[in-house]
C-alpha positions in Angstrom: -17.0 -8.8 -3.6 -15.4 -11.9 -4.9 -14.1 -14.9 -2.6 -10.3 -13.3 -2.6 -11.8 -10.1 -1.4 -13.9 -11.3 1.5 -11.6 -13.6 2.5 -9.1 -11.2 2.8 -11.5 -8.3 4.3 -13.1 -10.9 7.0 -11.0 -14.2 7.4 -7.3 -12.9 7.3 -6.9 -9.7 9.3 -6.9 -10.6 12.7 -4.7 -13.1 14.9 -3.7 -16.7 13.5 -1.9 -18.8 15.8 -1.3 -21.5 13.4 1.6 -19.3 12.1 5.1 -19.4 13.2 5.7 -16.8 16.2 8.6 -15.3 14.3 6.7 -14.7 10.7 6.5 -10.8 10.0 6.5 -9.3 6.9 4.2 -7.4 4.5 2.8 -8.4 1.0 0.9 -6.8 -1.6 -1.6 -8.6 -3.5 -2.6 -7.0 -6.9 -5.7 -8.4 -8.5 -6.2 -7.8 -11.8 -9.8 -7.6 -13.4 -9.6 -6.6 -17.0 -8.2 -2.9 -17.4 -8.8 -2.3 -13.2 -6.1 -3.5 -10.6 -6.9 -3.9 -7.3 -4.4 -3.6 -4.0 -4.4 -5.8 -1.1 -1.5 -4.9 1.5 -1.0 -7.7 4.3 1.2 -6.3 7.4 2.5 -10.1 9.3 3.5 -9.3 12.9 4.2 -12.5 14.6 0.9 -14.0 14.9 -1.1 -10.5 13.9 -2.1 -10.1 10.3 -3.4 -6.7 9.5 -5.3 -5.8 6.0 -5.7 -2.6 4.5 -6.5 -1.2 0.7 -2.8 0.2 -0.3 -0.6 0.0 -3.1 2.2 0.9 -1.3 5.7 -1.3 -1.4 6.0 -4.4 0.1 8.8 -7.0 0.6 6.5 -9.5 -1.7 4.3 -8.4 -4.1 1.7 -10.9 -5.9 0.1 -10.4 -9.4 -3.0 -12.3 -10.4 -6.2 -12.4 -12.3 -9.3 -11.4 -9.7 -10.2 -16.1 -10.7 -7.0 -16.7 -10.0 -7.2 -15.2 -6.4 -10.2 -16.5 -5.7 -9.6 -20.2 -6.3 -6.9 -19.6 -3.7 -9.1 -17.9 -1.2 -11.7 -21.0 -1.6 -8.5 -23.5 -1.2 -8.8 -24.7 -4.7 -5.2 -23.5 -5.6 -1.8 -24.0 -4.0 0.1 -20.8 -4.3 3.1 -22.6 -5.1 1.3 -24.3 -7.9 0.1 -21.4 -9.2 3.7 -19.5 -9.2 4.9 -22.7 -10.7 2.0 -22.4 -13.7 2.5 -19.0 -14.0 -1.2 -17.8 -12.7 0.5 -15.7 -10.3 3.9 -13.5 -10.5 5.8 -12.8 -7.8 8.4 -10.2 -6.6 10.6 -10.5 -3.6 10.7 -12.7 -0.8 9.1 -16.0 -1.1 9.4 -17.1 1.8 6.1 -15.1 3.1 4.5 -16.7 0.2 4.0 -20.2 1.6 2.4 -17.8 4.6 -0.8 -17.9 2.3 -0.8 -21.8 3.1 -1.5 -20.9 6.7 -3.8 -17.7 5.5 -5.8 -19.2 2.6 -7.9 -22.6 3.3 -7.5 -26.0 2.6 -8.7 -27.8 -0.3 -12.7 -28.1 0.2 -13.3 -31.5 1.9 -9.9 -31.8 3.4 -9.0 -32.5 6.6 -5.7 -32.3 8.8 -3.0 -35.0 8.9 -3.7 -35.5 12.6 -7.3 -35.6 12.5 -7.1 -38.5 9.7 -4.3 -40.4 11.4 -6.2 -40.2 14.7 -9.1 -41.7 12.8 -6.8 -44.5 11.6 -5.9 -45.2 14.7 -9.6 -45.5 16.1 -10.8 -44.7 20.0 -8.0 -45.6 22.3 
């Protein structure tokens, strides 16, 4: 199973408080691996993400290479950067696709704003 996979299988389905309250939607994520295409279908309820194998219609639907998903699952790809390369197509609303910001991980290494600025600041 490649990083994409897993990481979609293990990490995303569950609850993620880090995303807005109000974010629902669904998205389909077709990988692409030579001749074979595989579906991804993410249901967004609030805070609840649920995962299942399904190629059924979504309100966004992403297209990829199988490398191309997986460099976003390890946080080594910005969706937005990708779009904007062309790595990945999209169709529909974009809006749920800066939901993979709060889905996928960070860059390796990387650390949150507030975690470096309260290291800045030193103990208090």
């Amino acid at each position: 199973m490649g990083a994409s996979a897993e990481h979609l299988a293990r990490r995303v389905a569950g609850h993620h408080p880090e995303l807005p309250e109000s974010t629902s939607g669904t998205l389909r994520f077709d990988l692409r691996e030579g001749a074979r295409t595989e579906h991804w279908y993410l249901t967004i309820d609030h805070q609840d993400v649920r995962v299942d194998r399904s190629a059924e219609e979504a309100e966004l639907v992403v297209r990829a290479d199988r490398e191309v998903f997986d460099r976003l699952a390890e946080g080594r790809l910005h969706p937005a950067a990708a779009l904007l390369r062309n790595d990945l197509t999209v169709k529909g609303n974009l809006r749920l696709l800066l939901t993979l910001r709060r889905l996928f991980p960070g860059p390796p290494g990387a650390r949150h704003p507030r975690e470096t600025a309260c290291g800045l600041a030193g103990p208090r």
